[in-house]
LOFIBA-459884 format. One record per residue (C-alpha): x negated, y negated, z negated; residue in three letters. Coordinates in steps of 0.25 Angstrom, whole numbers, padded with zeros to 4 digits, always signed. Layout:
! residues N
XYZALA...
This chain:
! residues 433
+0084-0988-0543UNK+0091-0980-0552UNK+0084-0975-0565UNK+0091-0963-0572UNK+0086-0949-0579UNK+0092-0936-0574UNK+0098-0927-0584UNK+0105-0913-0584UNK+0119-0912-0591UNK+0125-0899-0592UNK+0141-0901-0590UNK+0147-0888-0593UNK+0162-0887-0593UNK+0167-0876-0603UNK+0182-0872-0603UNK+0190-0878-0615UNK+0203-0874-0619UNK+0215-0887-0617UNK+0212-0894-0628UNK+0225-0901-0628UNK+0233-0887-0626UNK+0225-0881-0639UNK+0226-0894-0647UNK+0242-0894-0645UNK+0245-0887-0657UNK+0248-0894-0669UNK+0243-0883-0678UNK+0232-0888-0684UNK+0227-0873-0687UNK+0228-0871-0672UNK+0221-0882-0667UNK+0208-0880-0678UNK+0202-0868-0670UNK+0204-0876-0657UNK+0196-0888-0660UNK+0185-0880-0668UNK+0185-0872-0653UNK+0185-0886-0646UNK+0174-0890-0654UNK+0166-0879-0654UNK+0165-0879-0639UNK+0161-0895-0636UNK+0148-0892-0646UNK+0145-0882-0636UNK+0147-0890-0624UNK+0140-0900-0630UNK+0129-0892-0635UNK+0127-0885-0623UNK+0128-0900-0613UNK+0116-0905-0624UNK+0108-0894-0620UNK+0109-0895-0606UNK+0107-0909-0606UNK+0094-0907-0615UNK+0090-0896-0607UNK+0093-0904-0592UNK+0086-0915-0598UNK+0073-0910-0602UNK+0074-0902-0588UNK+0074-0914-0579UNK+0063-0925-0580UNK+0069-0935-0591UNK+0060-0946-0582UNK+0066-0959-0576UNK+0067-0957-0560UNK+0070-0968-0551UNK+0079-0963-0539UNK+0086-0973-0529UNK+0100-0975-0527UNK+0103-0961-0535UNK+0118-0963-0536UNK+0131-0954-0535UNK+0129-0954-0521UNK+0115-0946-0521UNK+0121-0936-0530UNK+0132-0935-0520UNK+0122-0932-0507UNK+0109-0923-0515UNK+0110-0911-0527UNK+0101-0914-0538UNK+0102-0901-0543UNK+0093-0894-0534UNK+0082-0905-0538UNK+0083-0902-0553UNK+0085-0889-0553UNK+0071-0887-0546UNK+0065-0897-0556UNK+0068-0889-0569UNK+0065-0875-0563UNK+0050-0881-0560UNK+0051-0886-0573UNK+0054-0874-0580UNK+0048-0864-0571UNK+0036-0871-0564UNK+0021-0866-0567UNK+0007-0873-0562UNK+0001-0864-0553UNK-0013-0869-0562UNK-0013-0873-0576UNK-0021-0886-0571UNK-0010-0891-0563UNK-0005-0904-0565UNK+0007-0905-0574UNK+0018-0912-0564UNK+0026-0925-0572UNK+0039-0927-0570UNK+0038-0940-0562UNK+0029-0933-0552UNK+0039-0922-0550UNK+0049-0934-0546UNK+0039-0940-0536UNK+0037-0925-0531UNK+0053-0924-0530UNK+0052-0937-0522UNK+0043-0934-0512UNK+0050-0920-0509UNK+0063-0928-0508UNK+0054-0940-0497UNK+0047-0926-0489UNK+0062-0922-0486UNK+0066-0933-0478UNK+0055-0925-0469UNK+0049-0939-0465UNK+0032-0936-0465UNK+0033-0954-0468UNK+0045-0953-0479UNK+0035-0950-0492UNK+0034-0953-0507UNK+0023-0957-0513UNK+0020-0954-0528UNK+0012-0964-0535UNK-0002-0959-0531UNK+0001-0958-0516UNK+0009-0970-0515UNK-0005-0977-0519UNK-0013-0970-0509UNK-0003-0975-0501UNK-0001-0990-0503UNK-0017-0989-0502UNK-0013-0983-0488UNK-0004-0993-0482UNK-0014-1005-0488UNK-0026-0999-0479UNK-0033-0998-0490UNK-0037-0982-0488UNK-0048-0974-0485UNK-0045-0961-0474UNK-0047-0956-0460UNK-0041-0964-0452UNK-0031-0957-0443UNK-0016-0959-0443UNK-0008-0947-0448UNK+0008-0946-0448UNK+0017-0934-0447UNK+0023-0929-0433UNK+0031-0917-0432UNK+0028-0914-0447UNK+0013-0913-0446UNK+0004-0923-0450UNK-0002-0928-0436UNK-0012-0937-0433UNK-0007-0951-0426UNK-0019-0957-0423UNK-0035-0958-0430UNK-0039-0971-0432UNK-0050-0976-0423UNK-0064-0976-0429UNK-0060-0968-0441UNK-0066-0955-0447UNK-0053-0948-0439UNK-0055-0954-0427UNK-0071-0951-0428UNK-0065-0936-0432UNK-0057-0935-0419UNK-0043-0934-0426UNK-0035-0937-0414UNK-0019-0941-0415UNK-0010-0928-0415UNK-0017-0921-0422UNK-0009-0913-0435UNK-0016-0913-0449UNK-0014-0898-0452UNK-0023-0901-0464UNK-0031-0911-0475UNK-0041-0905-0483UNK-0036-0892-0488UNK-0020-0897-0489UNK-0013-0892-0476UNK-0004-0903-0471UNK+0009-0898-0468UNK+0021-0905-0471UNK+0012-0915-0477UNK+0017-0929-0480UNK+0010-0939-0472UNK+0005-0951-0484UNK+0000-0936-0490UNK-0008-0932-0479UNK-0013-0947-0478UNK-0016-0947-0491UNK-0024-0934-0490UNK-0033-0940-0478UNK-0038-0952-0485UNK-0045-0952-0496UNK-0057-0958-0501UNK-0069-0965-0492UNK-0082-0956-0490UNK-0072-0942-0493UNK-0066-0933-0480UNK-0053-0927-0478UNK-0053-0914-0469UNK-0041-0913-0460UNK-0037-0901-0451UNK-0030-0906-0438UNK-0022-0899-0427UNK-0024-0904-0414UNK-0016-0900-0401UNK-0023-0892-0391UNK-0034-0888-0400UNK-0031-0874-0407UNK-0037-0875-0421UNK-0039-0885-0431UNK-0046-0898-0431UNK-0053-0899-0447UNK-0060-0913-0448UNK-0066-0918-0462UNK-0064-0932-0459UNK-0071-0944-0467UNK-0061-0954-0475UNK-0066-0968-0473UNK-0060-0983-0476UNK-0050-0985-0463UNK-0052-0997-0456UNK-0040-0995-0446UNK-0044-0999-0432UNK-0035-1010-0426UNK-0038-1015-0411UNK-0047-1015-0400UNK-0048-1021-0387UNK-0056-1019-0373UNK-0056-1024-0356UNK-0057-1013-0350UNK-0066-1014-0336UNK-0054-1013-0328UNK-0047-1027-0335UNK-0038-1019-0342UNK-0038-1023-0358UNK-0036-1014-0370UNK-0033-1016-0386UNK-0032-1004-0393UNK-0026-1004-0405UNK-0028-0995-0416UNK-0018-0999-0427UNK-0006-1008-0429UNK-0012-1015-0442UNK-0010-1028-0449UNK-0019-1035-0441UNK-0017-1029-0427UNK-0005-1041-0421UNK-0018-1048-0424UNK-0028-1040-0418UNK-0019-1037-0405UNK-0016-1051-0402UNK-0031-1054-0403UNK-0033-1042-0391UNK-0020-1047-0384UNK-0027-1061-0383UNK-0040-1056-0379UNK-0033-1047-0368UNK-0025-1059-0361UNK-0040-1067-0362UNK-0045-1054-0355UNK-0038-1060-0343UNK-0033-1044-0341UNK-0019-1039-0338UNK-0019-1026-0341UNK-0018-1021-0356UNK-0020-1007-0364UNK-0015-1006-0378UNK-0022-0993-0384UNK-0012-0991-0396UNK-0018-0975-0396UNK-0020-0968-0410UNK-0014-0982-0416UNK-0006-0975-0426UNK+0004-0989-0429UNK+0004-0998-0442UNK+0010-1012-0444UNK+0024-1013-0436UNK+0024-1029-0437UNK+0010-1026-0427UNK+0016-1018-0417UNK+0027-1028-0416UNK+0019-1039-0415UNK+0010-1033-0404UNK+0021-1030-0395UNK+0025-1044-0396UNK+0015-1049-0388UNK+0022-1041-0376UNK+0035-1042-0379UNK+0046-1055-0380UNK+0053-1060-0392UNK+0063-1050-0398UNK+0061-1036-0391UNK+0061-1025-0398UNK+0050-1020-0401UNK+0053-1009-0413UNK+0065-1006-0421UNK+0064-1001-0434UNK+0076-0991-0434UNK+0081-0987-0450UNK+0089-0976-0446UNK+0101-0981-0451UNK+0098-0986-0464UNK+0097-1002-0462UNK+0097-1010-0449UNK+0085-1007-0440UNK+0074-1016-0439UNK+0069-1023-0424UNK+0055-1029-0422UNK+0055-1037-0410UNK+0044-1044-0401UNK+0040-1055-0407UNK+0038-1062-0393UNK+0022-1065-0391UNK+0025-1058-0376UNK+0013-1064-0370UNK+0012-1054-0358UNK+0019-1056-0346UNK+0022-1043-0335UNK+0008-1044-0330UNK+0003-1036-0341UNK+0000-1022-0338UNK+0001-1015-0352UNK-0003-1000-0356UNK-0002-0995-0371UNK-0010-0983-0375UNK-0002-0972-0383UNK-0004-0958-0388UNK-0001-0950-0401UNK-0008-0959-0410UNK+0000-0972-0406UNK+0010-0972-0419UNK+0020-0982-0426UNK+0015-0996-0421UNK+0009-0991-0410UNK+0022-0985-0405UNK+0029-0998-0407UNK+0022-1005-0399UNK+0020-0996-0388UNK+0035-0992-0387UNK+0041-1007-0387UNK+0031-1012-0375UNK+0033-0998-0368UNK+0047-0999-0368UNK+0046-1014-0364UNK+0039-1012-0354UNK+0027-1020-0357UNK+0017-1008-0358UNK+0016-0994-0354UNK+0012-0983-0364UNK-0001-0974-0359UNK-0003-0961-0368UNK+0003-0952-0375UNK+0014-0953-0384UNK+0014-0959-0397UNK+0017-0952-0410UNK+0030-0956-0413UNK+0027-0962-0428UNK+0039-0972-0427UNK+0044-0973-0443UNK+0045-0983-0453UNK+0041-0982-0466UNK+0043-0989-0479UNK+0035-0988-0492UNK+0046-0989-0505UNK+0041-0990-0518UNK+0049-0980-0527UNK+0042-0983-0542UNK+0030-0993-0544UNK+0019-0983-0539UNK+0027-0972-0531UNK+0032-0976-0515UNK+0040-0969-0503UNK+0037-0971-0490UNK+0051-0970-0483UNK+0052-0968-0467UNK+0063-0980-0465UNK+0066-0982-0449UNK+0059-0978-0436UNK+0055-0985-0425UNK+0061-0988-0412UNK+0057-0994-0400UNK+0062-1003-0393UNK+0073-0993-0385UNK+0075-0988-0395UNK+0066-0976-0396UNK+0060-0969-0408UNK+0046-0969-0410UNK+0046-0957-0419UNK+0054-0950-0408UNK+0041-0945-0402UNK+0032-0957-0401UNK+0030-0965-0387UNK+0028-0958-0374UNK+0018-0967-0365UNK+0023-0969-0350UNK+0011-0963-0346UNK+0005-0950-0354UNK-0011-0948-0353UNK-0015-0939-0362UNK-0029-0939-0366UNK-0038-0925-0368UNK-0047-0921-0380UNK-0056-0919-0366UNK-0054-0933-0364UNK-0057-0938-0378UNK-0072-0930-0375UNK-0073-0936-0364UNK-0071-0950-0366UNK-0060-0952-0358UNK-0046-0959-0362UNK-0037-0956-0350UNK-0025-0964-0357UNK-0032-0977-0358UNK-0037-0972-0342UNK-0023-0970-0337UNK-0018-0984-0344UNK-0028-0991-0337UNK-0025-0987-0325UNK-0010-0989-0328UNK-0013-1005-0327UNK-0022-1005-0317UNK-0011-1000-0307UNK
């Protein structure tokens, strides 16, 4: 990190007779106007460079910033010039639009600079956080938050819903996946960060959040004021159906989840049944380290199961099957996917799909297959960077459109009313051929 202060010089270049011609005479009497003339005209260059300097530096924020690897080379690939241009004519020229509004500081001009400059790499995951976010944030990632409960991301450039979490004030106010948040409260959401949006939706236990949703097939809007409530994030579940086929449904990909998997695992061998469902529905993802470690139990040391690809910037990273692969070909094995199943959930699926080992039943996934990276720019300010995507075993991109099941079921809103889950009906019926 470099540490430098910006300041304007005025170079100007005024024409100046040879001096050395001029000076060439001997005669003294000659020569005396000349200097004089000489003189004269370096106190005005100087005169006039002091005031440019002056006026250049008290025009440009005389603060300390910190910019990475800000060498010759940047000046070489970007112009400056538009940037400070458009600082000093909002300096001199900006009014508040109320005589209560907020005075803006210099520093948070930067941040400002520094989110426009994160929002143009038009990645809805690539975002800055200034200091107040960046702790609503790390509050975020700790679990430590109160909200709704339903997975957002962006998709197509609209904030869409991946998935409610089960048992959750969303899921009780029939937010489905797919659904696009058109607006929260009384800001409308377009072109909306992601974190901002997030950030926007949660709030404080015992308060609402009013959100108006767009839903396919349904022509006007959908406004729900949902309750915010402490989120205990759902993990797993497990049933024998009447038919001797077994299912564990899994709702997140958490830290505790290998855990809880392996738990179900055991108690579906015990089960004595050979015939498994793996419902990774409106599972929006989580921890990688889980999804690897799951897909072990049915794969063989070393195969692939994702490859964390960094676009060129440093070698790509390979997680393979750590080798637990307990299952031999008798197993019959569905996976249960729609627009909800995100990240982790798309992981697992596409390696044991493309192994072989399990056949997707569904819709396809969402296609949320990117990798972030939290950095800390100062001690209370962070960005959160998209650094690789990921690809399945052959190679395919998640983020290429998500996972297409091998056998599409499509479930109804008639269907929801009714009861009736013709996706878990069809995979049934898949095993018991």
């Amino acid at each position: 990190m470099h540490q430098f202060e910006n300041y304007a010089a005025l170079v100007i270049i005024l024409p100046i007779m040879d001096i050395k011609e001029k000076l060439g005479t001997d005669n003294l009497s000659t020569r005396a106007p000349i200097i004089a003339q000489v003189v004269i005209s370096l106190i005005l260059i100087i005169a006039i460079f002091g005031m440019g300097f002056y006026a250049g530096r008290n025009k440009r924020p005389a603060t300390s910033i910190d910019i990475a690897n800000t060498t010759n080379e940047v000046d070489k690939r970007a112009d400056f010039e538009p940037f400070w241009k458009t600082w000093e004519a909002l300096e001199e020229k900006f009014v508040p639009a109320s005589s209560t509004s907020k005075r803006v500081t210099e520093q948070e001009k930067i941040w400002g600079a520094i989110e426009g400059l994160a929002l143009s790499y038009g990645d809805p995951y690539t975002t800055f956080f200034p200091p107040v976010e960046s702790k609503i944030f790390s509050e975020e990632i700790s679990g430590s938050f109160n909200g709704v409960g339903m997975e957002i991301a962006s998709q197509d450039g609209i904030l869409t819903v991946v998935a409610p979490l089960k048992g959750t004030p969303a899921d009780r106010a029939e937010v489905k996946p797919g659904d696009k948040i058109i607006q929260i409260d009384d800001k409308p959401s377009a072109k909306m960060p992601v974190d901002e949006a997030i950030s926007l939706i949660r709030g404080e236990a015992g308060t609402s959040v009013t959100i108006s949703f767009a839903r396919e097939g349904v022509k006007d809007l959908l406004v729900k004021t949902i309750p915010r409530e402490p989120i205990a994030i759902p993990t797993i579940d497990t049933s024998y159906l009447p038919n001797g086929v077994f299912v564990i449904s899994l709702y997140s990909f958490s830290e505790t989840s290998a855990d809880l998997f392996r738990s179900a695992l055991r108690e579906f061998v015990e089960s004595g049944a050979d015939k498994l469902i793996l419902d990774l529905r409106n599972n929006p993802g989580g921890y990688l380290e889980a999804a690897v470690s799951m897909a072990s139990w049915f794969l063989p040391t070393g195969k692939v199961i994702v490859t964390e690809d960094f676009g060129g910037k440093r070698e790509s990273v390979v997680h393979r099957s750590r080798g637990y692969d307990i299952f031999n070909e008798n197993l019959k094995f569905v996976i249960l996917v729609n627009g909800g199943s995100a990240s982790a959930s798309e992981i697992m699926a596409g390696a044991l799909s493309e192994y072989g080992k399990a056949t997707l039943v569904g819709e396809k996934t969402f296609g949320k297959g990117s990798v972030q990276e939290l950095v800390d720019i100062t001690k209370d300010t962070s960005l959160k960077v998209t650094v690789a995507h990921w690809l399945t075993p052959l190679g395919n991109s998640i983020s290429s459109g998500g996972l297409k099941p091998q056998i599409e079921v499509k479930i109804t809103p008639e269907d929801v009313k009714a009861g009736k889950d013709p996706q878990l009906d069809r995979a049934v019926e898949y095993l018991l051929k």
